[in-house]
Z-matrix of the N, CA and C atoms (Angstrom, degrees):
N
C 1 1.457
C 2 1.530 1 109.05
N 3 1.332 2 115.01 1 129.19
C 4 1.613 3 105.71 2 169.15
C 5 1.561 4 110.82 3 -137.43
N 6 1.088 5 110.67 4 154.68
C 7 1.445 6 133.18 5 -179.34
C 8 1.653 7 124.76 6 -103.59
N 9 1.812 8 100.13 7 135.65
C 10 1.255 9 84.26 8 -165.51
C 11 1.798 10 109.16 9 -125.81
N 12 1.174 11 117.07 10 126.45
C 13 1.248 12 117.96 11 -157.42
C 14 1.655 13 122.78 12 -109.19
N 15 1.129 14 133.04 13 94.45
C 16 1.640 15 108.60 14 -178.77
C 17 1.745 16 114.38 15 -107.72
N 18 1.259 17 72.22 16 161.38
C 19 1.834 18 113.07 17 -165.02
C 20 1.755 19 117.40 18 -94.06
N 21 1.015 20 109.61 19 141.28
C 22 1.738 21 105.03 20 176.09
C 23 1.897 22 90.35 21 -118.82
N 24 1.213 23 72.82 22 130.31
C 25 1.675 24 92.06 23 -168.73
C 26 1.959 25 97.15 24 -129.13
N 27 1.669 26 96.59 25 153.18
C 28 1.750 27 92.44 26 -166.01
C 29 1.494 28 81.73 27 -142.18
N 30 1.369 29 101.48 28 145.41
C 31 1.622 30 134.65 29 177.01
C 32 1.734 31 94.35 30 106.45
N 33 1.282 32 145.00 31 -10.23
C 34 1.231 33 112.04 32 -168.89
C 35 1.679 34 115.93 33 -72.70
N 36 1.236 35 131.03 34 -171.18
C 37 1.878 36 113.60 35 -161.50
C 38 1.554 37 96.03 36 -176.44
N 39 1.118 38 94.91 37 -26.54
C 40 1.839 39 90.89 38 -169.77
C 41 2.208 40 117.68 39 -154.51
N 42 0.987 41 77.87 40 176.96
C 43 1.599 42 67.66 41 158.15
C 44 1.507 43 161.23 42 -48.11
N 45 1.772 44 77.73 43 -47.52
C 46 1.815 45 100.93 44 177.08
C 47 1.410 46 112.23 45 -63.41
N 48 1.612 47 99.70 46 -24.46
C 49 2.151 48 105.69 47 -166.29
C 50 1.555 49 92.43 48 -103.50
N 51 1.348 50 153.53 49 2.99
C 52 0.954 51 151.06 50 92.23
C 53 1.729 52 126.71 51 -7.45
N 54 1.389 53 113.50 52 -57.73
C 55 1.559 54 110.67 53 -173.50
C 56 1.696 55 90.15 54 -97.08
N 57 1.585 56 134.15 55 -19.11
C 58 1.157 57 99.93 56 -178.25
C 59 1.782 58 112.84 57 -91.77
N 60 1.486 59 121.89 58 -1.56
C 61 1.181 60 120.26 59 152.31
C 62 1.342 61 127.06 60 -59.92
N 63 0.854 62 112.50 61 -70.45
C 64 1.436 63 130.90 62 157.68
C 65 1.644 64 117.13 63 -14.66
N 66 1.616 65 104.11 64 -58.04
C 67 1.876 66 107.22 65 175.15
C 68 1.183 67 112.73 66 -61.85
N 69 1.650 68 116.94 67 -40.12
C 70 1.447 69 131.11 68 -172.94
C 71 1.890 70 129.29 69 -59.15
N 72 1.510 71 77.01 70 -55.75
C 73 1.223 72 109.81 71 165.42
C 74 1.902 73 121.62 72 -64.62
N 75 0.455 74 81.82 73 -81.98
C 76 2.117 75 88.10 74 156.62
C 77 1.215 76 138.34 75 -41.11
N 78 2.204 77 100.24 76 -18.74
C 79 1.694 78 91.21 77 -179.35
C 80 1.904 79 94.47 78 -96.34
N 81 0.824 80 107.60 79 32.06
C 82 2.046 81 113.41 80 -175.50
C 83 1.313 82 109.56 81 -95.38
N 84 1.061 83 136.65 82 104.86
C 85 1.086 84 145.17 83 164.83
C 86 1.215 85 131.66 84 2.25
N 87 1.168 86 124.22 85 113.42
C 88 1.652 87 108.07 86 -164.11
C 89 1.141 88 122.82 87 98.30
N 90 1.587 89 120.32 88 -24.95
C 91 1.681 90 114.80 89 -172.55
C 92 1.252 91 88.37 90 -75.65
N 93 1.785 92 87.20 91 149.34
C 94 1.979 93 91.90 92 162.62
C 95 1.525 94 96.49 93 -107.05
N 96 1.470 95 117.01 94 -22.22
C 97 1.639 96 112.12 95 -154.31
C 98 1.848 97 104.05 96 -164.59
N 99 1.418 98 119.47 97 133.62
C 100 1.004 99 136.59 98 -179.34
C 101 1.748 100 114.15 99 -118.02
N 102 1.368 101 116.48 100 121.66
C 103 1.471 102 97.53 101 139.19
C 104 1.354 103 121.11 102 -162.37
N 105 1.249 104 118.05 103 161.01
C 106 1.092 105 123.35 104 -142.31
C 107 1.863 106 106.34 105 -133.00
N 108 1.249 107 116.81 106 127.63
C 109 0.914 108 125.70 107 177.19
C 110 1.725 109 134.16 108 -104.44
N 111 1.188 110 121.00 109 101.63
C 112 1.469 111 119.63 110 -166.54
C 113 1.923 112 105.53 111 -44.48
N 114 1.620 113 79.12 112 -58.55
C 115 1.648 114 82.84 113 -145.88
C 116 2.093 115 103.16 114 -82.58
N 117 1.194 116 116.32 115 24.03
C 118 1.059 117 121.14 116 145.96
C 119 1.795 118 126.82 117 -112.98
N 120 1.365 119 95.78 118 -14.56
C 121 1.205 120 107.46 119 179.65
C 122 1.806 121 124.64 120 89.15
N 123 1.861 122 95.93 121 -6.55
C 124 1.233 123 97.98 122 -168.06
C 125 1.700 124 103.71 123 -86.16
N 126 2.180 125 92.48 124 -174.70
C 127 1.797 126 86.83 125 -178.83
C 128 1.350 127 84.79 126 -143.60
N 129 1.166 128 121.01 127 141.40
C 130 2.095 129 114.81 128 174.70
C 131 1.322 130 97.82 129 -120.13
N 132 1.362 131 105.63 130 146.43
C 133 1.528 132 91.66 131 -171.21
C 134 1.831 133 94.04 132 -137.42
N 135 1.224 134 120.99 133 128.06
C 136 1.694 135 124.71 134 176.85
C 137 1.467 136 93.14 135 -98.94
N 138 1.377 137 112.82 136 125.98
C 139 1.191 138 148.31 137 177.54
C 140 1.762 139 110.99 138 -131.71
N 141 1.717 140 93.88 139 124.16
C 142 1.590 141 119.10 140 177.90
C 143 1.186 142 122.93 141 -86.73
N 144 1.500 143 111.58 142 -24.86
C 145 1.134 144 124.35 143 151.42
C 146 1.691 145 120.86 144 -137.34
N 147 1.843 146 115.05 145 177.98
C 148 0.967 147 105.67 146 -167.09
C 149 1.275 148 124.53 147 -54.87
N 150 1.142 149 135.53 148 152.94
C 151 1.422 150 146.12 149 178.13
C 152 1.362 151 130.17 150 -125.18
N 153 1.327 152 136.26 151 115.22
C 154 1.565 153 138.15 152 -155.64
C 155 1.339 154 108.15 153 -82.70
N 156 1.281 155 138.24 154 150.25
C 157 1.191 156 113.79 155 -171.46
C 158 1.745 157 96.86 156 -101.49
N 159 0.969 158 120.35 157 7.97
C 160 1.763 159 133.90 158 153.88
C 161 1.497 160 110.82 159 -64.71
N 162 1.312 161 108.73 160 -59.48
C 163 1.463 162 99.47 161 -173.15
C 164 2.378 163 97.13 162 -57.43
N 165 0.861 164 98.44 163 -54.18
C 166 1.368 165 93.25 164 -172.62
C 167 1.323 166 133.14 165 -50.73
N 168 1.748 167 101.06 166 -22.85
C 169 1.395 168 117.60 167 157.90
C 170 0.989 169 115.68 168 -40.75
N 171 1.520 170 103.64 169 -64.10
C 172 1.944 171 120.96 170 -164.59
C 173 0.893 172 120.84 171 -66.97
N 174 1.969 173 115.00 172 -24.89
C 175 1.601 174 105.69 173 168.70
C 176 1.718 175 114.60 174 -76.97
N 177 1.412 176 103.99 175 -39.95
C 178 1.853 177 79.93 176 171.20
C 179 0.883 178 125.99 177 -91.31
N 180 1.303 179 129.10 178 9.05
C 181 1.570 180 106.29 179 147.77
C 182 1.311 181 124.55 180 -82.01
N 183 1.663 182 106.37 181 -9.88
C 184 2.124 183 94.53 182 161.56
C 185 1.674 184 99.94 183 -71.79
N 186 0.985 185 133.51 184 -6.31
C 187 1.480 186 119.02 185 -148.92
C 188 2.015 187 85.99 186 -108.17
N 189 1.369 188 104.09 187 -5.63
C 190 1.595 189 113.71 188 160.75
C 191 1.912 190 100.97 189 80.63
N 192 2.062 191 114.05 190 43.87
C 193 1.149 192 94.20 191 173.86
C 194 1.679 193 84.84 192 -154.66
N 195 1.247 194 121.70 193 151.74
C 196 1.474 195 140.58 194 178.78
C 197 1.228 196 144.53 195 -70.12
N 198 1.589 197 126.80 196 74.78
C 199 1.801 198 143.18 197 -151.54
C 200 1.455 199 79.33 198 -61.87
N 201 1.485 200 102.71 199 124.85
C 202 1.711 201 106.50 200 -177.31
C 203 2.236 202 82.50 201 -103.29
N 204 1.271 203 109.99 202 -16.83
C 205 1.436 204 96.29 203 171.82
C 206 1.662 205 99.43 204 131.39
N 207 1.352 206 124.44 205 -178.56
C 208 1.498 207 134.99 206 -174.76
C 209 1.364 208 102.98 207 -73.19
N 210 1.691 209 101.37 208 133.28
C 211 1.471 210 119.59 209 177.64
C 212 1.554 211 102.43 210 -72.51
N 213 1.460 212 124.92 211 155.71
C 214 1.445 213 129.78 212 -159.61
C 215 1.602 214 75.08 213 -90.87
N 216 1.724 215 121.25 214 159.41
C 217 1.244 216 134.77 215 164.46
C 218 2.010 217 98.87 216 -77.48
């Protein structure tokens, strides 16, 4: 069973902060699938297993951009 969660994330602008969320985000245990959208700002993330929304913090901010927190459904 996996769960799929998105994120409103701030600074992304283009592509590159797109694929470097995306790498960051994806090498965490459990992701099956990332993607990430500049020009909404969002991030969805498919997870195989549970996923913290801490650990997901920490990857984008190595990936150098700001988990403002879970997008409302």
């Amino acid at each position: 069973m996996s769960d799929t969660i998105t994120y409103r994330v701030s600074g992304m602008s283009c592509g590159h902060c797109e694929k470097a969320i995306s790498a960051e985000v994806g090498a965490l245990p459990g992701v099956a699938e990332v993607s990430a959208a500049a020009d909404t700002g969002l991030v969805t993330v498919v997870a195989e297993t549970p996923l913290t929304d801490d650990a997901v913090r920490a990857a984008v901010d190595e990936a150098g951009y700001e988990l403002l927190g879970r997008a409302e459904a």
